[in-house]
C-alpha positions in Angstrom: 18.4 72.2 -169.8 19.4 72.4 -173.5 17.4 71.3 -176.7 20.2 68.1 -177.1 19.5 67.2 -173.3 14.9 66.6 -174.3 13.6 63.8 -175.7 12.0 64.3 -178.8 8.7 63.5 -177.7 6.6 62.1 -174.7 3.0 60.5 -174.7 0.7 61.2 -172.2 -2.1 59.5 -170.7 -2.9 56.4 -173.3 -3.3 53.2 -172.3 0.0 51.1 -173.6 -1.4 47.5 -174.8 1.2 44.8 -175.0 0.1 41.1 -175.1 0.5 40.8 -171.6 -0.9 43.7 -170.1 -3.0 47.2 -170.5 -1.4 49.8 -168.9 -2.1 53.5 -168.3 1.8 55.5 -169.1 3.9 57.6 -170.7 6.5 57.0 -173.4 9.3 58.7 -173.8 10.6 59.0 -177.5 14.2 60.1 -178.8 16.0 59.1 -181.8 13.6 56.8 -183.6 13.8 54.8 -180.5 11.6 54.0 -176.9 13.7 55.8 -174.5 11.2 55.6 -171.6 8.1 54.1 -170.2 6.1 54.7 -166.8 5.0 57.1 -165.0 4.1 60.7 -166.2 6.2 62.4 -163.8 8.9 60.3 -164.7 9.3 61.3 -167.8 12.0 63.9 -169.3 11.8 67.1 -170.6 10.4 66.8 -174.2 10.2 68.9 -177.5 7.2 67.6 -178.1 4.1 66.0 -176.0 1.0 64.3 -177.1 -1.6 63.9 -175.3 -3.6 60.5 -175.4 -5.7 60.6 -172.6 -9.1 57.9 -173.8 -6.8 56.2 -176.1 -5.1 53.2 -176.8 -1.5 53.1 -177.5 -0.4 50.2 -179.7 3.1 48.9 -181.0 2.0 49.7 -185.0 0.9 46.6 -187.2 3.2 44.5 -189.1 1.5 43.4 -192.3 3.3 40.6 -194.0 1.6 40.4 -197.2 0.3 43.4 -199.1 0.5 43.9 -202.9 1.4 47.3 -203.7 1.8 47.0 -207.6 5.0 49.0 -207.9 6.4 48.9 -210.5 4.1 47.7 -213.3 1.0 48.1 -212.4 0.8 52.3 -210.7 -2.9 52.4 -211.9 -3.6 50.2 -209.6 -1.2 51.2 -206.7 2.3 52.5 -206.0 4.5 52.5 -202.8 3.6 56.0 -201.8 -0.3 55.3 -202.2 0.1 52.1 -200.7 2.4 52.9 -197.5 -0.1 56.2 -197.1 -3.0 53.5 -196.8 -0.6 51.7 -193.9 0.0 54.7 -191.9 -4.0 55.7 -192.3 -4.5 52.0 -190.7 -1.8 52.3 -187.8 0.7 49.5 -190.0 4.0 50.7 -189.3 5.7 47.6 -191.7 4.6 46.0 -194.7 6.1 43.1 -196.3 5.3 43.9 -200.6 4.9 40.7 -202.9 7.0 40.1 -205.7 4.6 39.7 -208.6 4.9 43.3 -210.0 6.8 43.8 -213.4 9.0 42.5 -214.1 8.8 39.5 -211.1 11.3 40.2 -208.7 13.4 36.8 -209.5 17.2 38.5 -209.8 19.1 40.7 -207.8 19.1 43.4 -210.4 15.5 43.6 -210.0 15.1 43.8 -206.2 17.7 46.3 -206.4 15.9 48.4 -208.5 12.5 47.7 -206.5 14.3 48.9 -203.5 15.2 52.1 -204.9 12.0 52.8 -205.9 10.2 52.1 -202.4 12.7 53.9 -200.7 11.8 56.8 -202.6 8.4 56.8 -201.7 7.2 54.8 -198.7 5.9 56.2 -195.5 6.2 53.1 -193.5 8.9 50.6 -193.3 8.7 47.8 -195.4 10.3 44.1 -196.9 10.4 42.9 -199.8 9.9 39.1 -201.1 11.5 37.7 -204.0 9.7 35.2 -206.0 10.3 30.9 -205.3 10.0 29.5 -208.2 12.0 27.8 -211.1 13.0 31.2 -212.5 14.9 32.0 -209.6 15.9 29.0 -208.6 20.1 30.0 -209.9 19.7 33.5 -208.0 18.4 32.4 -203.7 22.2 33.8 -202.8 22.6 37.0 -204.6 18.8 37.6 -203.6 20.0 37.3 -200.2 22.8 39.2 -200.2 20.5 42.4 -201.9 18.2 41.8 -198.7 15.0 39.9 -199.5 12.6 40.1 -196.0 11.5 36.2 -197.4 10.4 33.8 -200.2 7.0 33.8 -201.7 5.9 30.5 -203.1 3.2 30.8 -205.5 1.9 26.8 -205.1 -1.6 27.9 -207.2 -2.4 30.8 -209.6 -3.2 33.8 -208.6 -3.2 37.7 -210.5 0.3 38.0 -212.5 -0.2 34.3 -213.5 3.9 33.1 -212.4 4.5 30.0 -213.0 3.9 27.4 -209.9 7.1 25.2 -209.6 6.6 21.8 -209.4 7.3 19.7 -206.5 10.4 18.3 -207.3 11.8 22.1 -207.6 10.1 22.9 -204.7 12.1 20.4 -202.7 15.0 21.5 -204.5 14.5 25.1 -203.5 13.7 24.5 -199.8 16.9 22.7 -199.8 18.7 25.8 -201.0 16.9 28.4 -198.4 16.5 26.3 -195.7 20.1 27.0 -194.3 19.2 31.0 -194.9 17.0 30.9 -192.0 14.3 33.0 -194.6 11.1 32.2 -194.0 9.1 30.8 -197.7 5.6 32.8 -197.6 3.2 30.1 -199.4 0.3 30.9 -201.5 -1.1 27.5 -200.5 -3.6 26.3 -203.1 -2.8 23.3 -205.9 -2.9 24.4 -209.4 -4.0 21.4 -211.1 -7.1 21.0 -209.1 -8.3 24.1 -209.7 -7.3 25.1 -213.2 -9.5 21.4 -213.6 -12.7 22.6 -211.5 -11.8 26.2 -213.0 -12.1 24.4 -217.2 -15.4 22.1 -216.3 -17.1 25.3 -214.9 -16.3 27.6 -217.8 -17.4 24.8 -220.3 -20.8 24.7 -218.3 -21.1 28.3 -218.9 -20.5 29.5 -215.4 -19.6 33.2 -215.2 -21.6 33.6 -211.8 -19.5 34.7 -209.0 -19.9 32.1 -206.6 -18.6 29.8 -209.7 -15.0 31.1 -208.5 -15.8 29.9 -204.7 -16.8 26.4 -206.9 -13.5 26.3 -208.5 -11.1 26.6 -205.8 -12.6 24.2 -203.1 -10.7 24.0 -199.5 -9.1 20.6 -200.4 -6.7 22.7 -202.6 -5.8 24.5 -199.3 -5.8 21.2 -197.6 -3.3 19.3 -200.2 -1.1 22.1 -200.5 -0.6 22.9 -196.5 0.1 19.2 -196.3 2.6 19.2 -199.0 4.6 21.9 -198.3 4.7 20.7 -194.1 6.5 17.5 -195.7 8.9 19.6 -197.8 10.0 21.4 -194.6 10.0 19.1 -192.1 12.6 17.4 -194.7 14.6 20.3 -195.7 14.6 22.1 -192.3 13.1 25.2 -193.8 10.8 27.9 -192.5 7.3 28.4 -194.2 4.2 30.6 -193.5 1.4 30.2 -195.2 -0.6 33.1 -196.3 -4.5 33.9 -195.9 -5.7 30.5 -194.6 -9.1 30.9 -195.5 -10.9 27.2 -194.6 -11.5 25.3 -191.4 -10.2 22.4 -193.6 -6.9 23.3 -193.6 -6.3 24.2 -189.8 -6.2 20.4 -189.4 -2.8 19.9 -191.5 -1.3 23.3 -190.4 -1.9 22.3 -186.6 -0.2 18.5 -187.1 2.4 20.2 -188.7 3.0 22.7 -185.8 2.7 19.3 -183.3 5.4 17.4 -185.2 7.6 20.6 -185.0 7.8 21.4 -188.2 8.8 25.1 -188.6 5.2 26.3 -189.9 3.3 29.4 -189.4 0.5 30.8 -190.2 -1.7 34.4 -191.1 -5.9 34.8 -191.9 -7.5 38.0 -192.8 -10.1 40.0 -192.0 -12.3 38.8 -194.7 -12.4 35.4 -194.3 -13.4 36.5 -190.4 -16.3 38.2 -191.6 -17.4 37.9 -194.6 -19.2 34.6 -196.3 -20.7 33.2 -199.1 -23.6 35.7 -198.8 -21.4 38.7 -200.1 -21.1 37.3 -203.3 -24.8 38.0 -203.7 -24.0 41.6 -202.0 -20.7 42.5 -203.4 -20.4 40.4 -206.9 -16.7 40.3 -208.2 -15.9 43.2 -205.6 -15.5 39.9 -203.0 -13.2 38.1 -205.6 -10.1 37.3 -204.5 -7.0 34.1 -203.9 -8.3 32.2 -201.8 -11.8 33.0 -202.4 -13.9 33.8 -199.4 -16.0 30.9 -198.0 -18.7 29.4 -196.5 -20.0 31.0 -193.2 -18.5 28.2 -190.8 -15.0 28.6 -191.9 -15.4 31.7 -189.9 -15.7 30.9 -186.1 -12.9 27.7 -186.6 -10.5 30.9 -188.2 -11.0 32.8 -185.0 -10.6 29.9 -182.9 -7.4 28.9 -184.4 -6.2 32.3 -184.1 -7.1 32.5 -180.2 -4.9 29.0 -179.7 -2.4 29.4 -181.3 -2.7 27.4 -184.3 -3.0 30.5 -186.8 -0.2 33.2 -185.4 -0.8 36.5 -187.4 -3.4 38.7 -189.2 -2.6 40.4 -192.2 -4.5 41.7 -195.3 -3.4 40.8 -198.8 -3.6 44.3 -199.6 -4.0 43.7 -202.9 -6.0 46.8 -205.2 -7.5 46.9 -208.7 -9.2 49.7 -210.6 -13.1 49.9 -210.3 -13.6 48.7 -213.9 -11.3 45.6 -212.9 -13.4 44.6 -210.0 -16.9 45.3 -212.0 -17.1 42.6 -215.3 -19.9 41.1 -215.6 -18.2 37.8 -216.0 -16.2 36.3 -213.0 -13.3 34.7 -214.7 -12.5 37.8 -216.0 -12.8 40.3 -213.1 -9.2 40.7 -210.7 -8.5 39.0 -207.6 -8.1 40.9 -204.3 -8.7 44.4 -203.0 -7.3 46.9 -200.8 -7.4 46.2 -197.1 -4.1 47.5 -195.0 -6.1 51.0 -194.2 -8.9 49.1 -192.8 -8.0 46.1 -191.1 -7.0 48.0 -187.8 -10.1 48.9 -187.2 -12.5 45.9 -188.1 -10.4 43.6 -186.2 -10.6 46.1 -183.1 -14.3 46.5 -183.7 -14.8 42.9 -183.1 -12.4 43.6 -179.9 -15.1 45.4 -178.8 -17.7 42.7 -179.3 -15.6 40.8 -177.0 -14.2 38.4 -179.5 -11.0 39.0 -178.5 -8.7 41.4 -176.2 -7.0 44.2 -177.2 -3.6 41.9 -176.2 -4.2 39.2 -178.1 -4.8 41.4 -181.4 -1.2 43.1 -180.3 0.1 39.5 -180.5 -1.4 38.1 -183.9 -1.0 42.2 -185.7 2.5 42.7 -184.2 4.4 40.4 -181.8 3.9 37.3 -183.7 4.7 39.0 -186.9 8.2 40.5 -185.8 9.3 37.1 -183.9 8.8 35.0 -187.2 10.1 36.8 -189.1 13.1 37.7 -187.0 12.5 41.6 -186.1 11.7 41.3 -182.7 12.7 43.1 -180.7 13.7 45.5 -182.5 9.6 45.5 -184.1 6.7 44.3 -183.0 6.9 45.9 -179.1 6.7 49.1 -176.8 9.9 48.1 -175.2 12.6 50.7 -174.2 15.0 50.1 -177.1 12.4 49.5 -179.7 12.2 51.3 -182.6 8.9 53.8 -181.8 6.4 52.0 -184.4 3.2 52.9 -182.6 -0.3 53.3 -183.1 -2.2 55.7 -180.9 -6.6 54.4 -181.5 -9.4 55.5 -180.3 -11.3 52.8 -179.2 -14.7 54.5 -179.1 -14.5 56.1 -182.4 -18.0 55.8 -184.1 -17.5 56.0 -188.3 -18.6 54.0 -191.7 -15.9 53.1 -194.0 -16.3 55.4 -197.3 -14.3 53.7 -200.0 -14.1 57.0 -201.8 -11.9 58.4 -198.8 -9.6 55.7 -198.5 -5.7 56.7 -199.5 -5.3 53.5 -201.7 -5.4 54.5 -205.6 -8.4 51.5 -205.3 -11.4 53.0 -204.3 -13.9 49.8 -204.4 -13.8 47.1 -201.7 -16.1 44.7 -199.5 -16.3 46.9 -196.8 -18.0 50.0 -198.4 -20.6 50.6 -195.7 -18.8 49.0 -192.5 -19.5 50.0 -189.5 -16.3 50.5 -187.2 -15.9 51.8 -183.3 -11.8 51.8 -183.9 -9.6 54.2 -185.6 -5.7 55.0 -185.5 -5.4 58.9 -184.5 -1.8 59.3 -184.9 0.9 56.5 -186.6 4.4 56.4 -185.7 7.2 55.3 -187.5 10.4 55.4 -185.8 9.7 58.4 -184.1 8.0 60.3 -186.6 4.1 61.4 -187.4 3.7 59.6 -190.9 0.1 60.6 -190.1 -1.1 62.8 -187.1 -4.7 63.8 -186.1 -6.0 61.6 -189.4 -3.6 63.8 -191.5 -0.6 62.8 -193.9 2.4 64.0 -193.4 4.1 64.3 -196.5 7.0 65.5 -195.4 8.0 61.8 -194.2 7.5 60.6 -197.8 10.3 58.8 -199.0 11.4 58.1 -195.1 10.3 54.3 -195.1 13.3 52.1 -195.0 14.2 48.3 -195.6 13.9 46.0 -192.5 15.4 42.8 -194.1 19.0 43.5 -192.5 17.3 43.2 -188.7 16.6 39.5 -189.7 18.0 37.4 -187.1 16.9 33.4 -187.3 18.5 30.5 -185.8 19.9 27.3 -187.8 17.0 25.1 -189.6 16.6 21.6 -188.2 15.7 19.4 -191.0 14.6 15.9 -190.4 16.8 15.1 -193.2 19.8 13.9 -192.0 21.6 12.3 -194.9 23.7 13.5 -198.4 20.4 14.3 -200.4 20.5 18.2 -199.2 24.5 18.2 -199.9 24.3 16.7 -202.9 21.6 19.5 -204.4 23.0 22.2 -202.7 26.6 21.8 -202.3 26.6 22.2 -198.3 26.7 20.0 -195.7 23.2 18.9 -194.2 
């Protein structure tokens, strides 16, 4: 048999997860690609093997939202940093937001954004383009450079863009809607909390839990119920980003009843951590939406299990230590890193039995690749998929160490955790970006776009009559 006649590489003895079944094989891997899947004996000859006998062997996590700072703020993060940090937490494609600088609103910039990544990522990724009234001339050529989505900034949040009012919005939901792009909401309404957010300063709070105060779940609530109306009218496809509240399932799940095309993503800290950390962690826990009281939790995990929430992701989103350490709240930045470690604390509560195994395959992977049209290329160990796959030891015993994560940001919530899960080996299309918990550098720079697998069907808008034609020029 020749060298051209082998697969590139066959796994041994893991147990394959998808969200229908756990089952001990082997898969075969050649050209970036799942050649084969079954039985050991089956397989072909291969240039390489690996074994994972104990292990689990997952399709790798799509994270939807992540904030890798690239350009304008490199302190903080870059693309190479940042898609390390994925392949260290078994994420095999991140979707990066658009408020970097300057705010990805034009062609000219995404074009230059995607050179950039290119150049450095280890995983694949997408990249958003900003919704807002600045781009509201430029939804076709952003398009045509190859956006992965839309992100709708409804509330403030770090790089303070401008939140479009809710005539634009309609008017911009109008325009994407035929696109089949899904709009990405940061679901919170500005003018309540830049209110609650001015009575609190003049009362002289700088506490930290005077930044839960300001931004109460009603401004989830208002804003998921506002943007369902928007796109059952227009037709178009929205997701919004880290529900954080029990308040808000309520809106999200009549939306989902009246078929409106909604979905929708948590993260790991508003599973597990509460009001209490503020007392533990100070600004460290700050972030948009801020983490809430302790029975938003078990609702969030309940919604995920039926349905009603489809997909985890993290919010990546990294500062320097002195950034997360002010003494006063208002002035200390929101979010913190979380792609390298939400593999393993949502797999740690696996463990606990909160969960199986499958249905974390379906909210980290599946569910992401269907909505966002990349399944099947993504999202599933299917022969004919690309091989994104992470290989986890599911009895692996270690405290996270913020000092020894690969994110530039080396400060979070979770300094201390406890885990019993940890990605061994990532695989992106066929090749180690990080093997035996070591980089490999040499696949720096392989990342590529995923926007052009998009695949989505034709909106249906509940608007039937000339309004949408008149704004956008095309028939409804």
């Amino acid at each position: 048999m020749t060298t051209s006649d082998k697969v590139d590489l066959v796994i041994h003895g893991g147990i394959v997860v998808s969200p229908d079944a756990e089952v001990r094989a082997s898969i075969a891997v050649k050209d970036g690609k799942v050649h084969a899947i079954g039985a050991a004996e089956a397989m072909p000859a291969a240039n390489e093997t690996l074994d994972a006998t104990g292990m689990h062997v997952l399709p790798g996590a799509i994270d939807v939202h992540v904030h890798f700072r690239d350009p304008g703020y490199t302190h903080k993060e870059d693309f190479g940093s940042g898609t390390a940090a994925a392949a260290f937490g078994g994420v095999t494609t991140v979707f990066d937001m658009p408020n970097t600088i300057p705010t990805v609103a034009n062609a000219e910039v995404l074009a230059a954004k995607h050179k950039l990544a290119s150049e450095k990522a280890y995983v694949d990724y997408g990249l958003y383009a900003v919704l807002g009234e600045e781009s509201l001339d430029h939804i076709d050529e952003l398009i045509e450079a190859g956006v992965i989505g839309f992100k709708c900034y409804m509330g403030n949040t770090f790089g303070r863009i401008p939140s479009p009012s809710t005539g634009a919005m309609l008017e911009l939901f109008e325009l994407v809607a035929p696109t089949g792009k899904r709009i990405s909401l940061h679901a919170e309404t500005n003018s309540i909390m830049e209110r609650r957010e001015s009575r609190l300063r003049a009362a002289g709070r700088t506490e930290p839990l005077a930044h839960l105060a300001s931004r109460p779940a009603v401004v989830a609530v208002e804003a998921v119920s506002r943007a369902a109306i928007l796109s059952e009218w227009t037709g178009a496809r929205i997701h919004v980003l880290h529900i954080s509240s029990a308040a808000e399932l309520r809106p999200l799940a009549e939306a989902k009843a009246r078929g409106v095309e909604i979905t929708g993503e948590t993260c790991p800290h508003y599973l597990l951590l509460s009001e209490k950390d503020y007392e533990k962690s100070a600004g460290i826990v700050r972030v948009n939406p801020p983490v809430r009281e302790t029975p938003n939790q078990q609702p969030l995990w309940n919604a995920l299990m039926d349905g009603t929430i489809d997909m985890v992701a993290t919010d990546h989103a990294p500062h320097t230590p002195e950034e997360k350490t002010r003494n006063d709240i208002w002035t200390v930045d929101c979010g913190f890193p979380g792609v390298e470690t939400q593999m393993p604390l949502m797999l740690t509560e696996i463990s606990k039995g909160r969960a199986t195994i499958r249905d974390y395959v379906r909210w980290s992977a599946e569910n992401p690749a269907k909505q966002f049209g990349l399944y099947p290329r993504k999202g599933t160990l299917t022969v004919g998929s690309d091989a994104d796959i992470a290989i986890v030891d599911m009895n692996r015993r270690w405290t996270i160490d913020d000092a020894k994560i690969q994110s530039k940001s080396k400060i979070s919530p979770w300094q201390g955790w406890s885990c019993t899960a940890l990605p061994i080996h990532t695989i992106v299309r066929g090749r180690f970006a990080m093997k035996n918990r070591v980089l490999n550098e040499q696949t720096r720079g392989t990342g590529r776009s995923v926007h052009a697998i998009q695949k989505m069907p034709a909106p249906t808008p509940k608007n039937t009559d000339a309004t949408m034609a008149a704004v956008t020029g095309k028939r409804s």
